[in-house]
C-alpha positions as a Markdown table, in Angstrom:
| # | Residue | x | y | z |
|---|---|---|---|---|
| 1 | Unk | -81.8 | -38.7 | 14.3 |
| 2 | Unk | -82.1 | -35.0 | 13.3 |
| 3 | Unk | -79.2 | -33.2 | 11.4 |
| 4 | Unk | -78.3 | -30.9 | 14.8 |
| 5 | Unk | -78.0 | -34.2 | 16.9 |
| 6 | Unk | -75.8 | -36.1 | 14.0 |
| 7 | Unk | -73.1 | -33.9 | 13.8 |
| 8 | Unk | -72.9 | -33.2 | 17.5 |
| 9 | Unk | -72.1 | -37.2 | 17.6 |
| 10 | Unk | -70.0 | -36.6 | 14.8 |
| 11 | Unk | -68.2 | -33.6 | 16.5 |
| 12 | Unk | -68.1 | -35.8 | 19.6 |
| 13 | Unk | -66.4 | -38.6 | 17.8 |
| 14 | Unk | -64.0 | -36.9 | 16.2 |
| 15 | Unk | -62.9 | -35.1 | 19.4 |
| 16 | Unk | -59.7 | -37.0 | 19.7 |
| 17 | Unk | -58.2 | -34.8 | 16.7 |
| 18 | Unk | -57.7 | -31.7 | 18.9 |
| 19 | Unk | -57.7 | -34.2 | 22.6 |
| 20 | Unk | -55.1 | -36.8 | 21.8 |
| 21 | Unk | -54.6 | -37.3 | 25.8 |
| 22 | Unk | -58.0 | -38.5 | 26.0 |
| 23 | Unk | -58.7 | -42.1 | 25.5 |
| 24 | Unk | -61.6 | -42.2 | 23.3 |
| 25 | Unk | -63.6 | -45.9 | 22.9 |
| 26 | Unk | -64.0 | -46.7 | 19.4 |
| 27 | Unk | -67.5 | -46.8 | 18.5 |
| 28 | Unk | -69.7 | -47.4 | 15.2 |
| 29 | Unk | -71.0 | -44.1 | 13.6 |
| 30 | Unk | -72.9 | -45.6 | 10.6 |
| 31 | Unk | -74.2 | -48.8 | 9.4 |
| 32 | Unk | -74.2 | -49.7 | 5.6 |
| 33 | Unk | -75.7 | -52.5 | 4.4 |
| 34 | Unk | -73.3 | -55.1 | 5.9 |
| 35 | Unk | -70.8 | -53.2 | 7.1 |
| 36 | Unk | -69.9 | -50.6 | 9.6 |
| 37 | Unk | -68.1 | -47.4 | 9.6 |
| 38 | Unk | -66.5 | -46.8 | 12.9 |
| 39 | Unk | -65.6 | -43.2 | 14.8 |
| 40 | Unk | -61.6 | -44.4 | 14.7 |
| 41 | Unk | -62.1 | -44.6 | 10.7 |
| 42 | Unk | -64.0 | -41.6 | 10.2 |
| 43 | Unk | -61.4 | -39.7 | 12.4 |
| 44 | Unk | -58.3 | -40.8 | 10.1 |
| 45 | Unk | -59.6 | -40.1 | 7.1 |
| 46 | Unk | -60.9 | -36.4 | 8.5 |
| 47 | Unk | -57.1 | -36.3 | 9.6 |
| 48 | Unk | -56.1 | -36.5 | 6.1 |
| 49 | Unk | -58.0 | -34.7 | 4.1 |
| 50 | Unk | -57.0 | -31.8 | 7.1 |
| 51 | Unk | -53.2 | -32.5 | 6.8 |
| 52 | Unk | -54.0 | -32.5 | 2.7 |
| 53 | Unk | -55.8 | -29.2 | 2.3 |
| 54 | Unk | -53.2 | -27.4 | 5.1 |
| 55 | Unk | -50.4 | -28.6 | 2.6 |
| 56 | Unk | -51.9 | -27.0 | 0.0 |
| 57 | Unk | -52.8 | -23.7 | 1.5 |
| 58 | Unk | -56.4 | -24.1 | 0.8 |
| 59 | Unk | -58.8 | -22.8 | 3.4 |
| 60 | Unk | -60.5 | -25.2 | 6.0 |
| 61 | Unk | -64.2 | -25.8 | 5.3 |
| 62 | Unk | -66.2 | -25.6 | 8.4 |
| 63 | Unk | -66.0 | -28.6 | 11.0 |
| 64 | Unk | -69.6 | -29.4 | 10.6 |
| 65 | Unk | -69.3 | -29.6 | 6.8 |
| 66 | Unk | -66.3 | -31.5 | 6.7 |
| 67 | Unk | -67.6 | -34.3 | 8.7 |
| 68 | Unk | -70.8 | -34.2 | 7.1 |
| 69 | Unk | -68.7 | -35.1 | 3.5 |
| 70 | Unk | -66.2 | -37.5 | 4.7 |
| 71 | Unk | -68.7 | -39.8 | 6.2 |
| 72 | Unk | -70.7 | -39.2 | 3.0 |
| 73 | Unk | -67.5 | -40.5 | 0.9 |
| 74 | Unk | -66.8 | -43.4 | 3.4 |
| 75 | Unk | -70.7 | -44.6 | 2.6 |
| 76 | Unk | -70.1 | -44.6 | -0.7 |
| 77 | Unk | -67.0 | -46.1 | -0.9 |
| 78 | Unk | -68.5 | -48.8 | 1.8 |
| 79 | Unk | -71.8 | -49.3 | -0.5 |
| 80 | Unk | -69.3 | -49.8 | -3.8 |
| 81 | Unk | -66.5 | -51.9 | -2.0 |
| 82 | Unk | -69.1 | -54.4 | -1.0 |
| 83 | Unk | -70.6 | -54.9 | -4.6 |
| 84 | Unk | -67.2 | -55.2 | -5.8 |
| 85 | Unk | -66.9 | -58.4 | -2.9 |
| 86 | Unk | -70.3 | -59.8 | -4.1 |
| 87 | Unk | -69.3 | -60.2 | -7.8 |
| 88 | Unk | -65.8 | -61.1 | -7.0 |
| 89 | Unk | -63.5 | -58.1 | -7.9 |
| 90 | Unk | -60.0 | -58.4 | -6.8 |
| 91 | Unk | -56.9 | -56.6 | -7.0 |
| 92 | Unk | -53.4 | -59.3 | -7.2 |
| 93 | Unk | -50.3 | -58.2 | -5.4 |
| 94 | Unk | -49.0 | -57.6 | -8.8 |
| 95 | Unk | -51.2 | -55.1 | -10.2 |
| 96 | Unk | -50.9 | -53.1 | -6.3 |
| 97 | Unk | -46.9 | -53.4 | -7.1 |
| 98 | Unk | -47.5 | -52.1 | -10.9 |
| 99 | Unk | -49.7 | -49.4 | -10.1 |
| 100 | Unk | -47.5 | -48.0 | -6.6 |
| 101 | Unk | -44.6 | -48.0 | -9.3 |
| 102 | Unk | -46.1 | -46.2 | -11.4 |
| 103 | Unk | -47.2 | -43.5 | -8.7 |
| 104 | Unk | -43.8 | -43.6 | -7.5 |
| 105 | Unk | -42.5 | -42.7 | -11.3 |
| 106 | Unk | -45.0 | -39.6 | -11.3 |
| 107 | Unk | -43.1 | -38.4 | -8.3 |
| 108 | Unk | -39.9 | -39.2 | -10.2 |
| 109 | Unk | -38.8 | -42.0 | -7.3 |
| 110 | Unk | -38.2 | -45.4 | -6.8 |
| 111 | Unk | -40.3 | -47.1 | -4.9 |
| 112 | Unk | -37.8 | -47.3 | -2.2 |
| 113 | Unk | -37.6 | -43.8 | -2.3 |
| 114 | Unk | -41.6 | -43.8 | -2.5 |
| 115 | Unk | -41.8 | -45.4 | 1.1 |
| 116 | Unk | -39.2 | -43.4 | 2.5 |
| 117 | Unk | -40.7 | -40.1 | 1.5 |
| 118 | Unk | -44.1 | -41.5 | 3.0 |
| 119 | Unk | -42.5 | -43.0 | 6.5 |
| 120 | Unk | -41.0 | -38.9 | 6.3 |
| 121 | Unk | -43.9 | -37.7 | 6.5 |
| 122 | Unk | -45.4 | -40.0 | 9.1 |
| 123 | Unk | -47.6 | -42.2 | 6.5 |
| 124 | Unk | -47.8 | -45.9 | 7.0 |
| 125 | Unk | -46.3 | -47.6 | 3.5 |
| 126 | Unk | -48.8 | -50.9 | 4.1 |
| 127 | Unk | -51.7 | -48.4 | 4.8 |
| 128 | Unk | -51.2 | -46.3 | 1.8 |
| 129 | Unk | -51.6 | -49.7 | -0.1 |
| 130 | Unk | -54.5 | -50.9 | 1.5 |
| 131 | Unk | -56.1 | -48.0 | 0.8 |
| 132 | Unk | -55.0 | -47.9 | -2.9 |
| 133 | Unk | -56.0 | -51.5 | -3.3 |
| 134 | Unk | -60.0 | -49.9 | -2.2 |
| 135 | Unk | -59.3 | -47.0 | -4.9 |
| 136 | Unk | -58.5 | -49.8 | -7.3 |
| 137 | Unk | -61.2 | -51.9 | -6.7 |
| 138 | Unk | -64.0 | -48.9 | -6.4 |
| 139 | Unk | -62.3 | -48.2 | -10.4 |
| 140 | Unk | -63.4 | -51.1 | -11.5 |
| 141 | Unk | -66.8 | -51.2 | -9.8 |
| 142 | Unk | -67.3 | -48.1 | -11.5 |
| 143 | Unk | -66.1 | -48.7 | -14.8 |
| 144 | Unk | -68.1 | -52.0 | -14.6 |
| 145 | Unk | -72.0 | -50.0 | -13.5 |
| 146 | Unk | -71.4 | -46.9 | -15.7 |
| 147 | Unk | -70.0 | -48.3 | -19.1 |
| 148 | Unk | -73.4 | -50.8 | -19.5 |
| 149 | Unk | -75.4 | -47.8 | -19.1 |
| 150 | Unk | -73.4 | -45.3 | -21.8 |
| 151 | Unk | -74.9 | -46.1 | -25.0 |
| 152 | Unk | -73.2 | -44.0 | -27.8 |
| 153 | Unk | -75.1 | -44.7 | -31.4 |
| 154 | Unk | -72.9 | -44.6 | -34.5 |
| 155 | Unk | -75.3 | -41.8 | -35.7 |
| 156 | Unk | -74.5 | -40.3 | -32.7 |
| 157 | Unk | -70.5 | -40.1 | -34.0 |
| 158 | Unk | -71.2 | -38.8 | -37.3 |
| 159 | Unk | -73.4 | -36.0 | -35.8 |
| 160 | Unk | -70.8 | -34.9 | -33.7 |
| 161 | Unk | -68.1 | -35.5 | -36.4 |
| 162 | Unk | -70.0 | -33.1 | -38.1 |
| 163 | Unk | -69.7 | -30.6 | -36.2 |
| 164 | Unk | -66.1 | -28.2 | -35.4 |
| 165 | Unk | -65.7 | -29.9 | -32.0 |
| 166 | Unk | -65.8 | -33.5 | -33.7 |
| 167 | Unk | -63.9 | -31.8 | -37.2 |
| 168 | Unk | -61.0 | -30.4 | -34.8 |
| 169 | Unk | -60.9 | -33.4 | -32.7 |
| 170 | Unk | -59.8 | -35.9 | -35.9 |
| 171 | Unk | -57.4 | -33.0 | -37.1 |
| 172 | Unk | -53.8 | -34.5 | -37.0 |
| 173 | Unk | -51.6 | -33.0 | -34.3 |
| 174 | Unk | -48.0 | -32.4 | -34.5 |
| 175 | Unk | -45.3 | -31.3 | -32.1 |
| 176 | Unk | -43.4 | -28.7 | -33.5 |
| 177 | Unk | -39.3 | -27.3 | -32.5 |
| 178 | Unk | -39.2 | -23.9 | -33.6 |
| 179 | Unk | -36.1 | -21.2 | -33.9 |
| 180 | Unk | -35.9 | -18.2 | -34.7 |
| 181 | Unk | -32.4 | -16.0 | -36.0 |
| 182 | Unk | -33.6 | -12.7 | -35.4 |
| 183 | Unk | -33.3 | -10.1 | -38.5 |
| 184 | Unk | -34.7 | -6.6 | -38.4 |
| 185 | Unk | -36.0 | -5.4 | -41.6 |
| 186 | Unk | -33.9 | -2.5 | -41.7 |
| 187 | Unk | -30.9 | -5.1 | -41.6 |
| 188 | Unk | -28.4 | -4.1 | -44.4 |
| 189 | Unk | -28.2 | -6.6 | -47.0 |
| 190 | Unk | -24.7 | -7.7 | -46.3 |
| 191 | Unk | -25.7 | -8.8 | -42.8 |
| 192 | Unk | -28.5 | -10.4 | -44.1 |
| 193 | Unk | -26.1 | -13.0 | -46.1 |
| 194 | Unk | -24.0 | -13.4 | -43.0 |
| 195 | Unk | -27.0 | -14.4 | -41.4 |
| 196 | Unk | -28.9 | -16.5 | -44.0 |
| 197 | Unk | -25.5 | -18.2 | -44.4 |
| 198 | Unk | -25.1 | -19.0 | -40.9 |
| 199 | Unk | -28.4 | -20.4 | -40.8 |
| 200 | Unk | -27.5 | -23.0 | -43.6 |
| 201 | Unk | -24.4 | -24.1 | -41.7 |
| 202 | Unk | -26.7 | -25.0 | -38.6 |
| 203 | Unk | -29.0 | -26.8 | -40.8 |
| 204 | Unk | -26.2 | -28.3 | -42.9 |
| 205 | Unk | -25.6 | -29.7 | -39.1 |
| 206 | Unk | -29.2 | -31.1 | -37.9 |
| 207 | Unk | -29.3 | -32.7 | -41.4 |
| 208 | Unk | -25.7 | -34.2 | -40.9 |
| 209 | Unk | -27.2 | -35.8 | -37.5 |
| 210 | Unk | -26.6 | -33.3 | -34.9 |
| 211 | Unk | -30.4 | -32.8 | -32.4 |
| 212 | Unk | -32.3 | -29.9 | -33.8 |
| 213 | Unk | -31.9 | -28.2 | -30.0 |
| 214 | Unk | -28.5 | -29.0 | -29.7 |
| 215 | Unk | -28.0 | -27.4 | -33.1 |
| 216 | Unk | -29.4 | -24.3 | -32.3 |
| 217 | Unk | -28.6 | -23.8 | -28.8 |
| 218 | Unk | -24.7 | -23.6 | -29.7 |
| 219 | Unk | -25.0 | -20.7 | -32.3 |
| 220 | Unk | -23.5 | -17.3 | -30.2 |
| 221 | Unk | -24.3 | -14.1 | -31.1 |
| 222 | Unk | -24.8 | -12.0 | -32.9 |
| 223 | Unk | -26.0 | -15.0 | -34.8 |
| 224 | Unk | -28.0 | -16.5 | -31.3 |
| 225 | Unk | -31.1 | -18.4 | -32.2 |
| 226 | Unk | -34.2 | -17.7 | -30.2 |
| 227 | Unk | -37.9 | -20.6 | -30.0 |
| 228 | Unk | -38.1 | -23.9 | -28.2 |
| 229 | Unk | -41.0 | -26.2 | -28.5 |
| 230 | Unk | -44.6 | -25.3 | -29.4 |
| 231 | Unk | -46.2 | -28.8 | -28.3 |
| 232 | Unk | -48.5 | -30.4 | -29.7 |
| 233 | Unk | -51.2 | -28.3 | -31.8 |
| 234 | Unk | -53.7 | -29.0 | -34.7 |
| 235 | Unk | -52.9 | -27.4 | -37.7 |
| 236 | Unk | -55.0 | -24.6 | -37.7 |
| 237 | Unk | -53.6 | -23.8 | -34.1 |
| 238 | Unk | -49.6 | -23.5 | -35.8 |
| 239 | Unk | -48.5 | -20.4 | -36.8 |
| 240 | Unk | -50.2 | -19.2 | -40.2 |
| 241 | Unk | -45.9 | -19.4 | -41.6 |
| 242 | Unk | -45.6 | -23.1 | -40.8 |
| 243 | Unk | -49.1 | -24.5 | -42.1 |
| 244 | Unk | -48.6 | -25.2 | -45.5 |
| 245 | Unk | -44.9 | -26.5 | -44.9 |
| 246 | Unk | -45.7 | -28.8 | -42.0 |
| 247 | Unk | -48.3 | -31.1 | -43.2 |
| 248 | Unk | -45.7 | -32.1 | -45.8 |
| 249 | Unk | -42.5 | -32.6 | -43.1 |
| 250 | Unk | -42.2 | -36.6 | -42.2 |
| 251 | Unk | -41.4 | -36.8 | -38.6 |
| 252 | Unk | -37.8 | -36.0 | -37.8 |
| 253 | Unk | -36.8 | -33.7 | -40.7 |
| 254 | Unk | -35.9 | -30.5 | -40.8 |
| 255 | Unk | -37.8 | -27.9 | -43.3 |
| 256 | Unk | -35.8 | -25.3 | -45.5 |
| 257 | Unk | -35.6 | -22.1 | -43.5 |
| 258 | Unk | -38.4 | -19.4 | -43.7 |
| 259 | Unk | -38.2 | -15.7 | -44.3 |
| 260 | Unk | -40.1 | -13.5 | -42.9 |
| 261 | Unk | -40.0 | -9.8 | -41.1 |
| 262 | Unk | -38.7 | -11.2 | -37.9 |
| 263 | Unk | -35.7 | -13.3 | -39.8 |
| 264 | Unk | -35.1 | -16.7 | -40.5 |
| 265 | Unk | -37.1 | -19.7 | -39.1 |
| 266 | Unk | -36.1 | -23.0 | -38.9 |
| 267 | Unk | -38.7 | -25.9 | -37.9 |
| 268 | Unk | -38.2 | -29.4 | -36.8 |
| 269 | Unk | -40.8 | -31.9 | -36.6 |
| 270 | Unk | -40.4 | -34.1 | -33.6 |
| 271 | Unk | -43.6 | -36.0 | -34.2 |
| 272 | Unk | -47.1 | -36.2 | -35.8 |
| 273 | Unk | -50.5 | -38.3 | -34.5 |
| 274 | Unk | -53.2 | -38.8 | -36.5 |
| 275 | Unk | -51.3 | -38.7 | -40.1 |
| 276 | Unk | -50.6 | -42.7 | -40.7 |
| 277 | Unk | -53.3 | -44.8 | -39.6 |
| 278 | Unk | -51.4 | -47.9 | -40.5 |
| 279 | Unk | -52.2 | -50.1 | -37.4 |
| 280 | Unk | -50.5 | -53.7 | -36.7 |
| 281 | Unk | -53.3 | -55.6 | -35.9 |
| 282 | Unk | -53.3 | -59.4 | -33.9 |
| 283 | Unk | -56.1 | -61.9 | -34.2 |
| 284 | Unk | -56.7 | -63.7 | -30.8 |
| 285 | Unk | -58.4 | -66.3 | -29.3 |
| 286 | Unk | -58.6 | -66.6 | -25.3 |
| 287 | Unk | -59.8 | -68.6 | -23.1 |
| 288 | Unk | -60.4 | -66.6 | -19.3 |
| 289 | Unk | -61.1 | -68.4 | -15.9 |
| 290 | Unk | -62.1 | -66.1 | -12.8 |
| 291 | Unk | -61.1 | -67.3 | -9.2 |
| 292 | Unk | -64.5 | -67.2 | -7.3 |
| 293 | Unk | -65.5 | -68.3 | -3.9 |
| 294 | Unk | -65.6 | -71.9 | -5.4 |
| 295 | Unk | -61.9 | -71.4 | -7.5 |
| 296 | Unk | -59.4 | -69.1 | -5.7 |
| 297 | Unk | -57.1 | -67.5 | -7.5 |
| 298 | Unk | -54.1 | -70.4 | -7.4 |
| 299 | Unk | -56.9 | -72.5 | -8.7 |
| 300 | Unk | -58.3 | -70.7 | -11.2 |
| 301 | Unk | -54.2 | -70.1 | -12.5 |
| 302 | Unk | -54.0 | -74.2 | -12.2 |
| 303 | Unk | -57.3 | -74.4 | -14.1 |
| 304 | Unk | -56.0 | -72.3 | -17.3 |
| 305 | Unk | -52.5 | -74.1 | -17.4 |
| 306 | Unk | -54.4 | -77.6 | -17.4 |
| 307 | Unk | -56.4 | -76.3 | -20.4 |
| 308 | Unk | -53.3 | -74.8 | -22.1 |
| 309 | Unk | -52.1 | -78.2 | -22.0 |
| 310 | Unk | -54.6 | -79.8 | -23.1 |
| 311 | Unk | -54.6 | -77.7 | -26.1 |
| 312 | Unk | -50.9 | -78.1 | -26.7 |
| 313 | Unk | -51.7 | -82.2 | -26.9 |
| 314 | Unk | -54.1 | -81.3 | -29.6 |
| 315 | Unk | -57.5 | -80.8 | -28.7 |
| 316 | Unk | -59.2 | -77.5 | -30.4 |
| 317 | Unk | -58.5 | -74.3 | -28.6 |
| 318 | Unk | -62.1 | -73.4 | -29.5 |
| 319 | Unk | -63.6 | -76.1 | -28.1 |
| 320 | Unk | -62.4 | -75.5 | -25.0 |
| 321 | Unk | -63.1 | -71.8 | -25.0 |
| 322 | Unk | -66.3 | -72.7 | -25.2 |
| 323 | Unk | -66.8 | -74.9 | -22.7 |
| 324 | Unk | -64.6 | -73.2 | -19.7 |
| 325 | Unk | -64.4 | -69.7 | -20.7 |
| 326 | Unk | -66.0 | -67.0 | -18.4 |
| 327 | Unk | -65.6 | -64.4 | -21.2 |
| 328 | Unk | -69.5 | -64.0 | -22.1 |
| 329 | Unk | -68.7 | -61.5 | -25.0 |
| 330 | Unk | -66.5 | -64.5 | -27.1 |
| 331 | Unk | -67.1 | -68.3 | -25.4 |
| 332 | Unk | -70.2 | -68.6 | -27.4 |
| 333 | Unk | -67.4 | -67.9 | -30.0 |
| 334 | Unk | -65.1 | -70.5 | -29.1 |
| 335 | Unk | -63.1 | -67.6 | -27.4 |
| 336 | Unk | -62.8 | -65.7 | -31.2 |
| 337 | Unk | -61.4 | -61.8 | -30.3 |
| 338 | Unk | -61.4 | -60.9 | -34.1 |
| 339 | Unk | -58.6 | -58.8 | -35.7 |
| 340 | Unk | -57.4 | -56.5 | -32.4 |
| 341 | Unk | -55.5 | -52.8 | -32.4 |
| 342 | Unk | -52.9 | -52.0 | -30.0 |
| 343 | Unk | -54.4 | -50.7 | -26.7 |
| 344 | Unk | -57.6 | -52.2 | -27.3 |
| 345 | Unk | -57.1 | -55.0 | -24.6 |
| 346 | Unk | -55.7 | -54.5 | -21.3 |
| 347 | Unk | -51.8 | -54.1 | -20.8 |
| 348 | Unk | -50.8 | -57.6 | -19.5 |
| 349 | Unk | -53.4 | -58.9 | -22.2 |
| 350 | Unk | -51.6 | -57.1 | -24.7 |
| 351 | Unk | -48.0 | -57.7 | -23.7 |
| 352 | Unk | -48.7 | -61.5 | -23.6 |
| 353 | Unk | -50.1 | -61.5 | -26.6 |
| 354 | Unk | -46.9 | -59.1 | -28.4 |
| 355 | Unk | -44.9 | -62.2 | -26.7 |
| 356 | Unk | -46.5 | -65.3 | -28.4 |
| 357 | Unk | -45.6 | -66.3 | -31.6 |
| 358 | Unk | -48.2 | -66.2 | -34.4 |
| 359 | Unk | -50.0 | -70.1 | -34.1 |
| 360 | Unk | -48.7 | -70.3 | -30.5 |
| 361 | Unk | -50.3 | -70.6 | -27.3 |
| 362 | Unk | -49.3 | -68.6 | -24.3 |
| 363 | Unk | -48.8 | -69.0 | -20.7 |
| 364 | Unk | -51.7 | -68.2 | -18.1 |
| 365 | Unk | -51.7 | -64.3 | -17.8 |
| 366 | Unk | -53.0 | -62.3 | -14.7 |
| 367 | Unk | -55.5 | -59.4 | -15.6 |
| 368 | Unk | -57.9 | -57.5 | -13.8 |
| 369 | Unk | -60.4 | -60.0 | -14.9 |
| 370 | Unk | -58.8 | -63.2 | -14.2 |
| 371 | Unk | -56.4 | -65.8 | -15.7 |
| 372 | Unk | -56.4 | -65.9 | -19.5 |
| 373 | Unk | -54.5 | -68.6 | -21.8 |
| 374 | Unk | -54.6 | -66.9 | -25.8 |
| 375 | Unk | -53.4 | -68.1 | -29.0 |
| 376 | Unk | -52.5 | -65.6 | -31.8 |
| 377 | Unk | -53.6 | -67.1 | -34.5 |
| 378 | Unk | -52.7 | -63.7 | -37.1 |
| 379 | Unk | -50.6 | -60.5 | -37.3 |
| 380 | Unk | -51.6 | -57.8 | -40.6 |
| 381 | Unk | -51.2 | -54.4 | -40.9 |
| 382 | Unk | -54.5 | -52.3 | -41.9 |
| 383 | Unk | -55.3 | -48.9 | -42.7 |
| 384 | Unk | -57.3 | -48.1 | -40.1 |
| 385 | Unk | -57.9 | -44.3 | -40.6 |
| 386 | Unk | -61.9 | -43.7 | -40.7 |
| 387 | Unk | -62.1 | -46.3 | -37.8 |
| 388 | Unk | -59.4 | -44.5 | -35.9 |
| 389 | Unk | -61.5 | -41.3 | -36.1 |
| 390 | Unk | -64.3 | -43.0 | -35.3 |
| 391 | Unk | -62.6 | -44.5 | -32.2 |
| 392 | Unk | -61.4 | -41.1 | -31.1 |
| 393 | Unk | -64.7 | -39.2 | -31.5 |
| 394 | Unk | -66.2 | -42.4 | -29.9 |
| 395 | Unk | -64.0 | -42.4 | -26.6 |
| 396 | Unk | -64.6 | -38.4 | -26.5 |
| 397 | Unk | -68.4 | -39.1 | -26.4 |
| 398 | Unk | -68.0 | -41.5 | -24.0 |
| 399 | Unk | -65.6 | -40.1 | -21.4 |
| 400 | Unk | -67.9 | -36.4 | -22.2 |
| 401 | Unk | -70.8 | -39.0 | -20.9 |
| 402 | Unk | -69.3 | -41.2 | -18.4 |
| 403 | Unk | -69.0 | -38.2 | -15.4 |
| 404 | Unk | -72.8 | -37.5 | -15.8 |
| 405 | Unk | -73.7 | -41.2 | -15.5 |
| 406 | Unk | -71.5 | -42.0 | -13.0 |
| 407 | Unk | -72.9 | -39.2 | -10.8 |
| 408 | Unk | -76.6 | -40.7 | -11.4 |
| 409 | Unk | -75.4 | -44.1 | -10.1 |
| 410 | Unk | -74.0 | -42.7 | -6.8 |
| 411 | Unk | -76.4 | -41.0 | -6.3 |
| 412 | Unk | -78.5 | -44.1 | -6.9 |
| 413 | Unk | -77.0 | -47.1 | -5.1 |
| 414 | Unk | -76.8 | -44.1 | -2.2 |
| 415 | Unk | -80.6 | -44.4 | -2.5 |
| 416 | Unk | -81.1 | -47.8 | -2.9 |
| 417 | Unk | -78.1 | -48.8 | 0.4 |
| 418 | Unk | -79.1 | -49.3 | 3.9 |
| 419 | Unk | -77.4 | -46.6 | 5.8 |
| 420 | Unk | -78.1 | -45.6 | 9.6 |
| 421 | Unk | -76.1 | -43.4 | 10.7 |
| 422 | Unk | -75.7 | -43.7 | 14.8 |
């Protein structure tokens, strides 16, 4: 079929948009490997990218063009749901619930206010769901095909280390509460005391306990205070008056005030990244079982409990890692993670693991992955600060590399698909 006949199908089936009287007979508009795209899907999801871009006053591409992309996005989202069926990807009701909470917090609702707004605006709840459950699992299909094929050498980190981009990135940040008591320089010096003074009593205040902007919001004039907070910056990107005092502030504190031809400066140091690298550290062994076509999920949850128990009675926890775990990077180990850092593993990994007692064995957990038993078998603390900047330059790298790979593949398994388009 030639490009002028395709979109005058396309146009055809998505004629209901602009003729809702007219009953229209769903039909398929493309075929994809083993699935099928049909006209009533093509025509919802052209619906709401319409009602999206009029909502932000953006202009409308042309018809033809808009078609042309959506059913190019419904390809590749058909082509990447269905390898995410063939190796068993699935997203739990718990996860959906976690991550529609967490949308409804970015919106600053509950997500009974969530579904209301949505049912508002004539949105199905359950469809908005469904259709997060597919952005969820398309994620993770992702993540899976473009990590293996990001390959960042550690000569490749100190190169870029090396240069200002990688020098500014391991630079410490700190978020800085600034305010300012303006004093002309013209000021007569008995003003000047009366000012200087004043100053001291609010920071005779802060240091008593009072908030740093609760401190400085209740001076009145003609000793007003003026500032608010700078954010996070790098040193280098402070003011030249507060470098050499802030590197030396712990977080919290207050410095002594600063002169200088504007008048007198106070500075608070909210907080500071990238200064203490001291890092508590778990060591962790797991065992992980993935439901399957074979084990469904209540199975595979069954599976990891009978294990836990078994363990519990006394056989070795690393025997049995390797002989049931599915985790191919540590059953060969006997389920050995090594010594971990905080956000390392996943978040119900991690908040399991914060839950068990050092030598204990936890409950079957629910990841992304599957069901996991673990047994911390260490806590420390380690200075971790030249494998903290590694880390960072090493996730920069990555995440610099991961939109250029992940292009590639599209553009890829769109090659490689089976896609007629009717």
């Amino acid at each position: 079929m030639n490009t002028r006949t395709l979109l005058a199908a396309l146009l055809l089936a998505c004629s209901s948009l602009t003729h809702a009287a007219t009953e229209i007979i769903d039909q398929v508009v493309a075929i994809v490997d083993n699935d099928v795209i049909m006209a009533s899907e093509l025509r919802e999801r052209i619906q709401a990218i319409t009602e999206n871009i009029t909502a932000r006053g953006m202009d409308m591409p042309p018809e033809e063009e808009l078609i042309r992309e959506t059913l190019d996005r419904l390809i590749l989202e058909s082509i990447q749901l269905q390898k995410g069926t063939r190796v068993g990807v699935r997203i739990s009701d718990e996860q959906l619930n976690a991550a529609v909470q967490r949308i409804a917090a970015q919106n600053r609702m509950s997500v009974d206010q969530f579904r209301q707004a949505l049912e508002a605006r004539g949105q199905s709840y359950n469809d908005m769901r469904e259709q997060l459950r597919r952005e969820m699992i398309i994620q993770r299909v992702q993540a899976g095909n473009v990590n293996q094929r990001i390959q960042i050498s550690e000569q490749e980190v100190n190169n870029f280390l090396s240069t200002q981009e990688g020098q500014k990135l391991s630079q410490p940040e700190y978020r800085v509460l600034h305010a300012l008591l303006p004093v002309s320089p013209d000021t007569p010096e008995a003003e000047v005391a009366r000012a200087e003074a004043r100053v001291e009593q609010v920071l005779g205040r802060i240091r008593s306990g009072k908030p740093f902007d609760e401190a400085v919001r209740d001076s009145a004039a003609p000793y007003a205070f003026t500032g608010g907070d700078l954010g996070w910056r790098k040193l280098e990107d402070l003011p030249s008056l507060f470098s050499d005092v802030v590197p030396e502030m712990q977080p919290g504190s207050t410095a002594d005030p600063i002169r200088s031809a504007s008048g007198f400066h106070l500075i608070y140091l909210a907080e500071a990244r990238g200064v203490d690298r001291m890092v508590s550290q778990t060591k962790v062994r797991h065992i992980l079982i993935k439901p399957s076509e074979i084990l469904d999920d209540d199975q595979a949850r069954e599976l990891a409990a009978q294990l836990r128990q078994r363990a519990l009675a006394g056989e070795d926890f690393g025997a049995l890692a390797r002989e049931y775990s599915e985790d191919i990077g540590s059953a060969a180990e006997g389920g050995d993670l090594g010594w971990t850092n905080p956000g390392q593993m996943v978040p119900e990994f991690e908040t399991s693991m914060a839950q068990t007692a050092e030598g204990e064995i936890s409950q079957p957990v629910r990841t992304q992955f599957g069901w996991h038993i673990l047994k911390v078998e260490g806590r420390r603390d380690e200075d971790m600060s030249d494998e903290a900047i590694q880390a960072k330059a090493m996730n920069y790298l990555h995440d610099r590399k991961y939109e250029e790979e992940l292009d590639a593949w599209l553009r890829q398994i769109r090659d490689e698909a089976f896609v007629d388009i009717k």
